[in-house]
C-alpha atoms as one frame of an Amber mdcrd trajectory, in Angstrom:
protein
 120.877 165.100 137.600 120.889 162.800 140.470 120.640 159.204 139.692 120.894
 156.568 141.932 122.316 153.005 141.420 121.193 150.108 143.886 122.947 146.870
 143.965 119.843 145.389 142.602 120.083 147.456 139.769 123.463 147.032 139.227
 122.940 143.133 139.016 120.523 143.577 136.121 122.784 145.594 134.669 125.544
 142.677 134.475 122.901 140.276 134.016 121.539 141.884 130.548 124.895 142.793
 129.494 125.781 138.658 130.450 122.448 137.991 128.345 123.713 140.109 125.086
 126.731 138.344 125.017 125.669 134.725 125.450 122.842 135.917 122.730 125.837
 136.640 120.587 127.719 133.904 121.071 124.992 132.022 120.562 124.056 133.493
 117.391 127.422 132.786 115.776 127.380 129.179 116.609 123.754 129.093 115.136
 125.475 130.722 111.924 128.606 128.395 111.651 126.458 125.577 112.092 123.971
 126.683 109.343 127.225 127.007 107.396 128.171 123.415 108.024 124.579 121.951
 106.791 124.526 124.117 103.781 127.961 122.312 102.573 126.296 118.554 104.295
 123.568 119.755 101.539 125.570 120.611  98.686 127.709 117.023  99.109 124.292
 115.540  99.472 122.981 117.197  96.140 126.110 116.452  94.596 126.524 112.630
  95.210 123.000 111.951  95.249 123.039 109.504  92.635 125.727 107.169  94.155
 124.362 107.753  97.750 121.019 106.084  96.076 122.864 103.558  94.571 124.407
 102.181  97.731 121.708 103.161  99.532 119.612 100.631  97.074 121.949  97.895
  97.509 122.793  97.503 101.009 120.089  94.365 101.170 121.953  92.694  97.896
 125.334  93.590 100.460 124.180  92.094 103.756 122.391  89.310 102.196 125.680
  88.211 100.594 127.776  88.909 104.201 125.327  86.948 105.483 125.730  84.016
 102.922 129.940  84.165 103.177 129.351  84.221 106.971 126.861  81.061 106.836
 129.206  79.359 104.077 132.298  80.617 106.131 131.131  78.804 109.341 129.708
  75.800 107.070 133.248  75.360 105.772 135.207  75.920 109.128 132.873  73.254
 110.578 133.750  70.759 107.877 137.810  71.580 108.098 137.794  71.147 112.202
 138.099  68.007 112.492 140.302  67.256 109.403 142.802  70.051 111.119 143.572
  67.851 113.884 145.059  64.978 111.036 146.429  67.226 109.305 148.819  68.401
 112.453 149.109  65.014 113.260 150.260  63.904 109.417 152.345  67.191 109.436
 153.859  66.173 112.626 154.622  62.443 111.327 155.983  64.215 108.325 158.395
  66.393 109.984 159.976  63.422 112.393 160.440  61.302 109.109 162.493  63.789
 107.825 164.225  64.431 111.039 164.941  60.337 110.727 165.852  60.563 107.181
 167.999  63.346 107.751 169.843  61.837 110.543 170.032  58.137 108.291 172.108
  60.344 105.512 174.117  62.187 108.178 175.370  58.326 109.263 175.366  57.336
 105.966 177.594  60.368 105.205 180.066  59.739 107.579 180.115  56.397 107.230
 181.515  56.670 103.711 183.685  59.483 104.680 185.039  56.616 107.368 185.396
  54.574 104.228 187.080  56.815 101.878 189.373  57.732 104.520 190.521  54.177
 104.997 190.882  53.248 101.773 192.795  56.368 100.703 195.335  55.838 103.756
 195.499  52.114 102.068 196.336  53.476  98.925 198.663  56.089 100.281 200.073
  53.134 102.428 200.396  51.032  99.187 202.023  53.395  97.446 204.382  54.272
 100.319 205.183  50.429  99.947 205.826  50.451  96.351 208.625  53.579  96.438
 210.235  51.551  99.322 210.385  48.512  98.102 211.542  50.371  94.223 214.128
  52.037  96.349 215.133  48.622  97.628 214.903  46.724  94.736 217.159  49.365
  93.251 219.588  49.438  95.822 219.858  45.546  95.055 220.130  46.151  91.321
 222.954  48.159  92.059 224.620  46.101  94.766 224.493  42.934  91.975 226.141
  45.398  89.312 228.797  47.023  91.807 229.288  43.204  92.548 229.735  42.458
  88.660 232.106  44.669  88.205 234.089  43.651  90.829 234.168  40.338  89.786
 235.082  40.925  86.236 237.824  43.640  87.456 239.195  40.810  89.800 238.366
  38.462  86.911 240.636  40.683  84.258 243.268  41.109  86.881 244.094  37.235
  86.572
């Protein structure tokens, strides 16, 4: 049996074979995606209820979106120009405390100036006091030493 092959036959050959395998390809992405609605079904089936639910108030939802945006913007249109005293009154606030702060800082070490001095004065006094008892005592005892001598010098006679 002779049989002979020509290019152009040859060509149809690949082509059909090319043809059966792009038909089977395309046959199991046909079937995976059938497999993929069937479950979109079932979830469907299965949540029905709620999806009509939700489904029944979306215009209850956007209507009251729409009323917090309108009262939103309302609001923020009242508040923008009080914003501007407020920084201002904030400001003011903070550079009051700033001056109050810095009043109690001199106030602070003003006392601590005047603590200072008068403890030195006291230490000063009391320096004074256990000099002068030291030299009031060194008299006492000069006048006795002296007493003695006279009444030795006095018994003597």
């Amino acid at each position: 049996m002779d049989a002979n092959l020509t290019v152009q036959d040859l060509f149809k050959l690949i082509l059909f074979l090319l043809g059966i395998g792009v038909g089977t390809y395309l046959i199991l992405v046909l079937s995976k995606i059938n497999k993929i609605l069937n479950q979109a079904k079932e979830l469907v089936e299965i949540n029905f209820k709620e999806i009509d639910t939700t489904i029944k108030q979306l215009p209850d939802i956007s209507y009251n979106v729409k009323e917090i945006t309108r009262e939103t913007k309302s609001t923020l249109a009242e508040i923008t120009p009080e914003i501007g005293g407020l920084l201002q009154n904030a400001n003011s606030i903070s550079k009051n405390v700033s001056n109050i702060t810095e009043s109690i800082d001199d106030t602070t070490t003003k006392v601590g100036d005047a603590v200072d001095g008068v403890a030195n004065s006291i230490v000063d006094t009391a320096y004074s006091f256990q000099y002068n008892a030291k030299s009031i005592m060194d008299y006492v005892e000069l006048i006795k030493e002296l007493i003695e001598t006279i009444k030795k010098a006095l018994q003597k006679r």
